[in-house]
C-alpha positions, 0 to 999 in steps of 0.5 A: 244458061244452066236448066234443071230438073226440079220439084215443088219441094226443090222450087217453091223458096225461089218459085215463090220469089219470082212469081210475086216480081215477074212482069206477068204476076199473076195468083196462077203462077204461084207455086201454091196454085200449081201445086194444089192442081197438081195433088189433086188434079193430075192423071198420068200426066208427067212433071215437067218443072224446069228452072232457068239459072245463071250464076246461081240466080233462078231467071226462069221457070216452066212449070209445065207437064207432058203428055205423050209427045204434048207438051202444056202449062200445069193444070186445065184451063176448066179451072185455071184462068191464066197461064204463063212462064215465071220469068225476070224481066230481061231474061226472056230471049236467054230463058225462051231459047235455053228452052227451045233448046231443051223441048228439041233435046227432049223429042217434044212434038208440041207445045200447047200454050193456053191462057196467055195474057195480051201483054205477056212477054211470052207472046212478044218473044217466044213464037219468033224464037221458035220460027227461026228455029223452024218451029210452025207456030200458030197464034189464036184468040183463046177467051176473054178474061175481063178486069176493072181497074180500081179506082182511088174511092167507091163513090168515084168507081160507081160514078164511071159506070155507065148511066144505067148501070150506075143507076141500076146498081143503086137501085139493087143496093136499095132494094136489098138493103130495105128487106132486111139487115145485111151484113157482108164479110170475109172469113178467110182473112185470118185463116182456113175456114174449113167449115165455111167452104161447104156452104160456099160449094153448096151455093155454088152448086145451087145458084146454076145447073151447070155449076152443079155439073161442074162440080165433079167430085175431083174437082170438089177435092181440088177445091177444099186443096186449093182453099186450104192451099191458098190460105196458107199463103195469106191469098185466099178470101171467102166473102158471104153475104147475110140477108137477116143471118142467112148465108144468100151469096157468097164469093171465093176470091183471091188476094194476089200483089195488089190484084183481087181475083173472083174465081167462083161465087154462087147464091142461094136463087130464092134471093134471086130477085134481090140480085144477092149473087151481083151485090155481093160481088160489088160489094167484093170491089168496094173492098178492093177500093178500100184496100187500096188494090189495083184491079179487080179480075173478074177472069175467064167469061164474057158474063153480061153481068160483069160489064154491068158493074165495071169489066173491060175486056182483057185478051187471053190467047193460045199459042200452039207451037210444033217441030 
Protein backbone atom coordinates (compact mmCIF):
# COMPACT_ATOMS: atom_id res chain seq x y z
CA UNK A 1 0.00 0.00 0.00
CA UNK A 2 1.68 3.24 -1.11
CA UNK A 3 1.31 6.25 1.73
CA UNK A 4 1.92 9.58 1.03
CA UNK A 5 2.39 12.81 2.34
CA UNK A 6 -0.44 15.23 1.61
CA UNK A 7 -2.08 18.66 2.20
CA UNK A 8 -5.51 19.89 2.53
CA UNK A 9 -5.08 21.31 -0.95
CA UNK A 10 -3.86 18.00 -2.30
CA UNK A 11 -6.78 15.84 -0.37
CA UNK A 12 -9.92 17.19 0.10
CA UNK A 13 -11.68 15.94 -3.61
CA UNK A 14 -10.62 12.31 -2.40
CA UNK A 15 -10.91 13.09 1.63
CA UNK A 16 -14.28 14.35 1.10
CA UNK A 17 -15.40 11.04 -0.86
CA UNK A 18 -14.44 8.99 1.70
CA UNK A 19 -15.34 10.40 4.80
CA UNK A 20 -19.26 10.72 3.56
CA UNK A 21 -19.05 6.48 2.98
CA UNK A 22 -16.41 5.60 5.83
CA UNK A 23 -18.33 3.13 8.37
CA UNK A 24 -17.38 5.60 11.03
CA UNK A 25 -18.67 8.98 9.10
CA UNK A 26 -18.81 11.41 11.06
CA UNK A 27 -19.11 15.79 10.56
CA UNK A 28 -15.47 15.55 12.57
CA UNK A 29 -13.78 13.74 9.97
CA UNK A 30 -14.46 16.00 7.20
CA UNK A 31 -11.99 17.68 5.39
CA UNK A 32 -13.91 21.19 6.02
CA UNK A 33 -13.73 20.59 9.72
CA UNK A 34 -10.39 19.90 10.07
CA UNK A 35 -9.20 22.33 8.02
CA UNK A 36 -11.18 25.13 10.07
CA UNK A 37 -9.27 23.93 13.31
CA UNK A 38 -6.17 23.59 11.63
CA UNK A 39 -6.27 27.63 10.13
CA UNK A 40 -7.35 28.72 13.10
CA UNK A 41 -6.35 26.67 16.03
CA UNK A 42 -2.59 25.10 15.38
CA UNK A 43 0.45 26.24 17.40
CA UNK A 44 3.70 24.56 16.44
CA UNK A 45 1.94 21.75 15.66
CA UNK A 46 3.27 19.64 12.74
CA UNK A 47 0.75 18.26 9.67
CA UNK A 48 0.99 15.00 9.61
CA UNK A 49 -2.18 14.13 6.68
CA UNK A 50 -0.95 10.84 5.45
CA UNK A 51 -3.26 9.10 2.33
CA UNK A 52 -3.32 5.08 2.24
CA UNK A 53 -3.72 4.24 -1.68
CA UNK A 54 -3.79 1.17 -3.74
CA UNK A 55 -3.95 0.99 -7.53
CA UNK A 56 -4.28 4.50 -7.49
CA UNK A 57 -7.61 4.34 -5.14
CA UNK A 58 -7.52 6.47 -1.60
CA UNK A 59 -8.33 3.68 1.10
CA UNK A 60 -7.28 5.64 4.01
CA UNK A 61 -6.62 8.71 5.62
CA UNK A 62 -4.69 10.15 8.95
CA UNK A 63 -5.47 13.16 9.51
CA UNK A 64 -3.43 13.57 12.44
CA UNK A 65 -0.44 16.04 13.90
CA UNK A 66 2.65 15.67 15.57
CA UNK A 67 4.31 17.12 18.66
CA UNK A 68 7.53 16.26 19.74
CA UNK A 69 7.69 12.62 19.38
CA UNK A 70 3.39 12.46 20.07
CA UNK A 71 1.51 11.85 17.90
CA UNK A 72 -2.90 12.80 17.70
CA UNK A 73 -5.75 13.21 15.40
CA UNK A 74 -6.14 16.85 14.13
CA UNK A 75 -7.68 19.36 16.71
CA UNK A 76 -8.55 19.12 20.77
CA UNK A 77 -11.07 17.35 21.97
CA UNK A 78 -11.91 21.12 23.97
CA UNK A 79 -13.69 21.38 20.59
CA UNK A 80 -13.95 18.51 18.44
CA UNK A 81 -16.36 15.83 19.73
CA UNK A 82 -15.05 12.93 17.69
CA UNK A 83 -12.09 11.62 16.20
CA UNK A 84 -11.21 8.83 13.97
CA UNK A 85 -9.25 7.48 10.86
CA UNK A 86 -11.21 7.77 7.27
CA UNK A 87 -11.08 4.50 6.07
CA UNK A 88 -12.91 1.96 3.20
CA UNK A 89 -14.52 -0.88 4.75
CA UNK A 90 -12.15 -3.73 4.47
CA UNK A 91 -9.28 -1.95 4.20
CA UNK A 92 -8.61 -1.39 7.90
CA UNK A 93 -5.75 -4.38 8.80
CA UNK A 94 -3.88 -3.06 5.21
CA UNK A 95 -4.31 1.01 6.00
CA UNK A 96 -3.69 0.21 10.01
CA UNK A 97 -0.22 -1.69 9.27
CA UNK A 98 1.07 0.44 6.49
CA UNK A 99 0.53 2.70 9.31
CA UNK A 100 2.11 1.05 12.02
CA UNK A 101 4.82 0.62 9.47
CA UNK A 102 5.14 4.49 8.92
CA UNK A 103 5.01 5.93 12.79
CA UNK A 104 8.02 2.97 13.64
CA UNK A 105 10.11 4.66 10.28
CA UNK A 106 9.33 7.83 11.44
CA UNK A 107 10.58 7.69 15.27
CA UNK A 108 7.09 8.39 16.43
CA UNK A 109 7.21 7.36 20.49
CA UNK A 110 3.46 7.69 20.90
CA UNK A 111 0.15 7.67 19.32
CA UNK A 112 -2.36 9.42 21.53
CA UNK A 113 -5.77 8.66 20.05
CA UNK A 114 -8.69 10.50 21.91
CA UNK A 115 -12.53 10.60 20.89
CA UNK A 116 -12.86 7.24 19.36
CA UNK A 117 -16.57 6.10 18.91
CA UNK A 118 -17.52 2.58 20.58
CA UNK A 119 -18.15 0.67 17.47
CA UNK A 120 -15.19 2.06 15.41
CA UNK A 121 -12.95 -0.03 13.28
CA UNK A 122 -9.91 1.58 14.66
CA UNK A 123 -10.81 0.18 18.01
CA UNK A 124 -11.52 -3.39 16.58
CA UNK A 125 -8.51 -3.56 14.66
CA UNK A 126 -5.53 -1.21 15.54
CA UNK A 127 -4.26 -2.03 19.25
CA UNK A 128 -3.92 -6.03 18.24
CA UNK A 129 -2.00 -4.78 15.23
CA UNK A 130 0.29 -2.77 17.46
CA UNK A 131 0.95 -5.54 20.22
CA UNK A 132 1.99 -7.99 17.64
CA UNK A 133 4.40 -5.45 16.77
CA UNK A 134 5.42 -4.96 20.35
CA UNK A 135 3.70 -1.66 20.82
CA UNK A 136 2.08 -1.15 24.71
CA UNK A 137 -1.25 -0.29 24.46
CA UNK A 138 -3.75 1.08 26.76
CA UNK A 139 -7.44 1.44 26.22
CA UNK A 140 -9.29 3.81 28.64
CA UNK A 141 -12.82 5.08 28.84
CA UNK A 142 -12.51 8.85 27.53
CA UNK A 143 -16.35 10.36 27.83
CA UNK A 144 -19.67 9.83 26.95
CA UNK A 145 -21.10 11.50 24.01
CA UNK A 146 -24.87 11.13 24.10
CA UNK A 147 -27.41 10.64 20.89
CA UNK A 148 -31.43 9.88 20.13
CA UNK A 149 -32.32 7.94 17.62
CA UNK A 150 -34.85 9.49 15.56
CA UNK A 151 -38.01 8.35 15.15
CA UNK A 152 -40.47 8.16 11.97
CA UNK A 153 -42.86 11.20 13.67
CA UNK A 154 -42.68 13.62 16.62
CA UNK A 155 -45.90 12.60 18.52
CA UNK A 156 -44.05 8.92 18.43
CA UNK A 157 -40.46 10.44 19.88
CA UNK A 158 -42.41 12.34 22.58
CA UNK A 159 -44.43 9.19 23.13
CA UNK A 160 -40.77 7.18 24.01
CA UNK A 161 -39.79 9.74 26.57
CA UNK A 162 -40.18 8.52 29.93
CA UNK A 163 -43.43 9.53 31.87
CA UNK A 164 -42.21 12.30 33.30
CA UNK A 165 -40.06 13.67 31.02
CA UNK A 166 -43.04 13.15 28.28
CA UNK A 167 -45.11 15.24 30.66
CA UNK A 168 -42.81 17.70 31.49
CA UNK A 169 -41.94 18.54 28.05
CA UNK A 170 -45.34 19.18 27.37
CA UNK A 171 -46.01 21.18 29.95
CA UNK A 172 -42.74 23.55 29.20
CA UNK A 173 -44.28 23.85 25.27
CA UNK A 174 -47.43 25.07 26.83
CA UNK A 175 -46.11 27.55 29.14
CA UNK A 176 -43.90 28.77 26.60
CA UNK A 177 -46.28 28.97 23.80
CA UNK A 178 -49.04 30.95 26.50
CA UNK A 179 -46.44 33.88 26.97
CA UNK A 180 -46.12 35.02 23.71
CA UNK A 181 -45.87 34.46 19.93
CA UNK A 182 -42.88 32.01 19.32
CA UNK A 183 -41.41 31.39 16.18
CA UNK A 184 -38.20 29.01 15.68
CA UNK A 185 -36.09 28.76 12.65
CA UNK A 186 -32.81 28.39 10.73
CA UNK A 187 -30.90 30.84 9.22
CA UNK A 188 -28.03 29.07 8.08
CA UNK A 189 -29.91 27.01 5.40
CA UNK A 190 -29.44 28.80 2.33
CA UNK A 191 -26.12 30.35 3.17
CA UNK A 192 -23.36 32.05 5.76
CA UNK A 193 -25.26 34.32 7.98
CA UNK A 194 -22.60 36.37 8.94
CA UNK A 195 -24.63 38.75 10.92
CA UNK A 196 -26.16 36.03 13.00
CA UNK A 197 -23.23 34.41 14.32
CA UNK A 198 -22.46 37.22 16.86
CA UNK A 199 -25.99 37.15 18.49
CA UNK A 200 -25.27 32.99 18.60
CA UNK A 201 -21.82 33.63 20.61
CA UNK A 202 -23.39 36.42 22.48
CA UNK A 203 -26.02 34.16 24.06
CA UNK A 204 -23.64 31.41 24.12
CA UNK A 205 -21.44 33.54 26.41
CA UNK A 206 -24.41 34.76 28.62
CA UNK A 207 -26.35 31.50 29.10
CA UNK A 208 -23.03 30.09 31.61
CA UNK A 209 -20.22 31.53 33.13
CA UNK A 210 -18.01 28.80 31.99
CA UNK A 211 -19.27 29.20 28.32
CA UNK A 212 -17.94 32.91 28.83
CA UNK A 213 -14.69 31.26 29.52
CA UNK A 214 -14.61 29.28 27.11
CA UNK A 215 -15.08 31.62 24.72
CA UNK A 216 -11.26 32.75 24.22
CA UNK A 217 -10.50 34.97 21.50
CA UNK A 218 -8.87 31.98 19.69
CA UNK A 219 -11.70 30.15 19.90
CA UNK A 220 -13.94 33.11 18.87
CA UNK A 221 -11.87 33.12 15.75
CA UNK A 222 -12.42 29.28 15.33
CA UNK A 223 -15.82 29.54 15.58
CA UNK A 224 -16.54 32.45 12.78
CA UNK A 225 -13.76 29.51 10.59
CA UNK A 226 -15.72 26.91 11.50
CA UNK A 227 -19.30 28.51 10.61
CA UNK A 228 -18.22 29.88 7.43
CA UNK A 229 -16.44 26.59 6.70
CA UNK A 230 -19.41 24.66 7.29
CA UNK A 231 -21.90 26.60 5.35
CA UNK A 232 -19.79 26.51 2.62
CA UNK A 233 -20.06 22.64 2.54
CA UNK A 234 -24.23 22.85 2.87
CA UNK A 235 -23.36 21.34 6.91
CA UNK A 236 -24.19 24.08 9.07
CA UNK A 237 -27.49 24.86 10.73
CA UNK A 238 -27.96 27.88 13.09
CA UNK A 239 -31.53 27.75 14.83
CA UNK A 240 -32.66 30.82 17.05
CA UNK A 241 -35.70 30.74 18.85
CA UNK A 242 -38.21 34.16 19.17
CA UNK A 243 -40.40 34.99 22.18
CA UNK A 244 -42.34 38.30 20.60
CA UNK A 245 -39.22 38.87 18.28
CA UNK A 246 -36.48 38.58 20.62
CA UNK A 247 -33.76 36.21 19.82
CA UNK A 248 -33.98 34.15 23.63
CA UNK A 249 -32.01 30.75 22.28
CA UNK A 250 -30.44 29.74 20.04
CA UNK A 251 -28.62 26.28 18.54
CA UNK A 252 -25.46 25.57 16.23
CA UNK A 253 -25.83 22.43 14.72
CA UNK A 254 -24.41 20.44 12.09
CA UNK A 255 -26.29 18.55 9.11
CA UNK A 256 -23.99 15.58 8.21
CA UNK A 257 -25.31 12.21 5.97
CA UNK A 258 -28.35 12.03 7.72
CA UNK A 259 -27.13 12.63 11.50
CA UNK A 260 -27.99 16.23 12.99
CA UNK A 261 -25.32 17.12 15.55
CA UNK A 262 -25.64 20.00 18.36
CA UNK A 263 -22.42 21.26 18.85
CA UNK A 264 -23.17 24.42 21.13
CA UNK A 265 -26.24 26.61 22.18
CA UNK A 266 -27.06 29.27 24.60
CA UNK A 267 -29.67 31.54 25.87
CA UNK A 268 -30.66 34.51 26.89
CA UNK A 269 -31.11 33.63 31.16
CA UNK A 270 -33.95 36.16 31.92
CA UNK A 271 -35.92 33.44 29.88
CA UNK A 272 -34.64 30.98 31.90
CA UNK A 273 -37.94 30.26 33.59
CA UNK A 274 -39.75 29.38 30.36
CA UNK A 275 -36.87 26.93 29.80
CA UNK A 276 -36.07 28.41 26.07
CA UNK A 277 -32.53 27.03 25.92
CA UNK A 278 -34.11 22.97 26.25
CA UNK A 279 -37.22 24.00 24.04
CA UNK A 280 -35.15 25.14 21.33
CA UNK A 281 -33.05 22.43 21.50
CA UNK A 282 -36.53 19.89 21.06
CA UNK A 283 -37.43 21.86 18.84
CA UNK A 284 -34.07 21.31 16.90
CA UNK A 285 -35.33 17.12 17.11
CA UNK A 286 -38.59 17.52 15.66
CA UNK A 287 -36.72 19.00 13.00
CA UNK A 288 -34.52 16.00 12.60
CA UNK A 289 -37.94 14.03 12.76
CA UNK A 290 -39.05 16.01 9.90
CA UNK A 291 -36.60 15.73 7.73
CA UNK A 292 -36.19 12.45 8.01
CA UNK A 293 -32.84 12.01 9.84
CA UNK A 294 -31.50 9.14 11.60
CA UNK A 295 -30.04 10.41 14.86
CA UNK A 296 -29.61 13.31 16.47
CA UNK A 297 -26.10 13.98 18.52
CA UNK A 298 -26.21 15.57 21.22
CA UNK A 299 -22.17 15.08 21.65
CA UNK A 300 -19.51 15.21 24.23
CA UNK A 301 -21.36 15.48 28.21
CA UNK A 302 -23.51 13.79 30.26
CA UNK A 303 -25.93 17.04 30.96
CA UNK A 304 -29.02 15.96 32.68
CA UNK A 305 -31.02 17.76 30.49
CA UNK A 306 -30.13 15.62 27.36
CA UNK A 307 -31.68 12.68 28.96
CA UNK A 308 -34.69 14.54 29.47
CA UNK A 309 -35.77 14.74 25.91
CA UNK A 310 -34.41 11.53 24.50
CA UNK A 311 -30.21 10.79 24.79
CA UNK A 312 -28.64 7.47 25.29
CA UNK A 313 -25.28 6.84 26.22
CA UNK A 314 -22.59 6.47 23.39
CA UNK A 315 -19.10 5.52 24.53
CA UNK A 316 -15.94 7.63 23.52
CA UNK A 317 -12.78 5.91 24.37
CA UNK A 318 -8.95 6.64 24.13
CA UNK A 319 -6.65 4.68 22.81
CA UNK A 320 -2.69 5.53 24.08
CA UNK A 321 -0.39 3.51 21.87
CA UNK A 322 3.71 3.40 22.59
CA UNK A 323 7.03 1.89 21.25
Amino acid sequence: MEVTEETFDSLTVEWKALAAKAASRSVFSTPAWQRAWWESCRSDEELVLLAFRKGGDVQGIAPLMRSDETVRFIAYSDVCDHHDFVVSDGAESQVFTALLDRAERSGWSSLELDGLAEGSSTLEALPALARQRGWQVEQTLDEVSPFAPVTSTWDEYVQNLGKKDRHELRRKLRRLAAAGEVSCYDVARNGYPAEHLPIFLDLMKASRPEKAEFLTATRERFFYRLAEAMAAEGYLRLYFLELDGEKVAASLCFDYEGDLYLYNSGYNTQYASLSVGLLLKAMCIKEAVEQGKRRFHFLRGAESYKYHIGARDFQLYKLVMRH
